[in-house]
C-alpha positions as CSV (number, residue, x, y, z in Angstrom):
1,X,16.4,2.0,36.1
2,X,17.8,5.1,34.7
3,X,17.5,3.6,30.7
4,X,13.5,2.6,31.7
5,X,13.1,6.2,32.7
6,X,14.7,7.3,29.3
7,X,12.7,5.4,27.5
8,X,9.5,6.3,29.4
9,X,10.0,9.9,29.3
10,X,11.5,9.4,25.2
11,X,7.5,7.2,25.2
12,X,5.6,10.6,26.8
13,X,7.6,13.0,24.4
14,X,6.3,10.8,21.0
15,X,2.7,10.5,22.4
16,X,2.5,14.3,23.3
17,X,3.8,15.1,19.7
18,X,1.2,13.7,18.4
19,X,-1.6,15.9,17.2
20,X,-5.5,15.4,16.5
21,X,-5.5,15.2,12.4
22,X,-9.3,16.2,12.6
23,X,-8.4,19.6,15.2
24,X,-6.0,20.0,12.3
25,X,-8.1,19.6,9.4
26,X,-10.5,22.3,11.2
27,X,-8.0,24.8,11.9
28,X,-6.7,24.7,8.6
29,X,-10.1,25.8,7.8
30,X,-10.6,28.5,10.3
31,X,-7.1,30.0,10.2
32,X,-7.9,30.2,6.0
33,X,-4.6,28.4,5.3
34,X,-5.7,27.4,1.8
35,X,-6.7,31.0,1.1
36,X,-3.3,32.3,1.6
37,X,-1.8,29.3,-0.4
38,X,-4.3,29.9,-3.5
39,X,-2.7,33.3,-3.2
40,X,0.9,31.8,-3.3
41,X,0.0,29.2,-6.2
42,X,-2.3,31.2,-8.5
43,X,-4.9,29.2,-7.8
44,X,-4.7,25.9,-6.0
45,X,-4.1,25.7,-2.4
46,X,-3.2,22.1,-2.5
47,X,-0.3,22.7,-5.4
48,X,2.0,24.2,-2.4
49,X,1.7,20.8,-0.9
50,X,2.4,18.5,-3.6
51,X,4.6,20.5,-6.3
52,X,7.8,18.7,-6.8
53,X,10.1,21.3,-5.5
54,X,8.6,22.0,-1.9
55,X,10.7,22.9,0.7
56,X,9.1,21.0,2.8
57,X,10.6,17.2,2.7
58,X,11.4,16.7,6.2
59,X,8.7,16.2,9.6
60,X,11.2,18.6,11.3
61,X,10.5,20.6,8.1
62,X,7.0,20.9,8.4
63,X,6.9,21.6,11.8
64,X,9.0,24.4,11.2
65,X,7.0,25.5,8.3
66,X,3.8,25.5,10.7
67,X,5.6,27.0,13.2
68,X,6.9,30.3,10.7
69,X,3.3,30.8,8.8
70,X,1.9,31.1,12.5
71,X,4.2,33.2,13.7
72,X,4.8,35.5,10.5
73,X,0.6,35.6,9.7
74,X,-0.4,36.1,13.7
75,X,-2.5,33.2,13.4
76,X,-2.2,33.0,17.4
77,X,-1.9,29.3,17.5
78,X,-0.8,27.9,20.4
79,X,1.8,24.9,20.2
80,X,-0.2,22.3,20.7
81,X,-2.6,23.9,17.7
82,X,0.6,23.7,15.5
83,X,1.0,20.1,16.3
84,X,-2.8,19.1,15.3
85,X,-1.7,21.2,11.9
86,X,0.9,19.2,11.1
87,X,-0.3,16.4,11.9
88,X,-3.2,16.8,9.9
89,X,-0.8,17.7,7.0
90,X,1.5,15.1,7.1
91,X,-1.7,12.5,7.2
92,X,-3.6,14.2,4.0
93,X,0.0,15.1,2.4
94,X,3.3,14.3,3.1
95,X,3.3,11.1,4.8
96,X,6.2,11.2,6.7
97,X,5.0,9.8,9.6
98,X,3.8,6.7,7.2
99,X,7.1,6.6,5.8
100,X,9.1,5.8,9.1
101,X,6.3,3.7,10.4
102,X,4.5,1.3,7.5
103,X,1.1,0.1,8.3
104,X,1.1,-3.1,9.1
105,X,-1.1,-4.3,5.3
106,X,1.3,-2.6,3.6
107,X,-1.2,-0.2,2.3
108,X,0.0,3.2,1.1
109,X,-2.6,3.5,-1.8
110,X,-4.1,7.1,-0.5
111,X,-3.0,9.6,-3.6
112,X,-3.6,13.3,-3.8
């Protein structure tokens, strides 16, 4: 009984941690993310997520990374608002989530 409840509550934890990739895509937006990283990048606000030497390479990572640029920039996100962020992120970008989870065709052809 006590491993079904493990693996229930384990179940709850992955399906809260999941964010809304469109809430994401549209706080992006409204917190002007991709201004601050034109800034950064001279430029292009997608460069800081695709250079070669990000130091972002990790879900935990990312989550993190949310987690500072909220806190550092006051953006006044609430957790759950991080989570939508980064999981819009990882879906248009990283692809972590893919990584540990294939989709079932195989498909991974999505390039940015």
């Amino acid at each position: 009984m006590r491993a079904l409840l493990a693996c229930f509550c384990v179940m709850c934890n992955i399906a809260m941690a999941a964010g809304d990739a469109n809430e994401g895509r549209r706080l992006v937006a409204e917190k002007q993310c991709e201004n601050c990283h034109a800034n950064r990048t001279m430029g292009d606000a997608k460069a800081i997520y695709l250079r070669k030497d990000r130091k972002v390479t990790t879900l935990e990572k990312l989550k993190a990374q949310v987690a500072l640029c909220n806190s550092e920039l006051n953006l006044q996100m609430f957790p759950d608002e991080e989570e939508h962020v980064v999981t819009f992120l990882d879906g248009e970008y990283y692809r972590f989530t893919a990584k540990a989870t294939p989709s079932p065709s195989g498909d991974r052809s999505h390039t940015h």
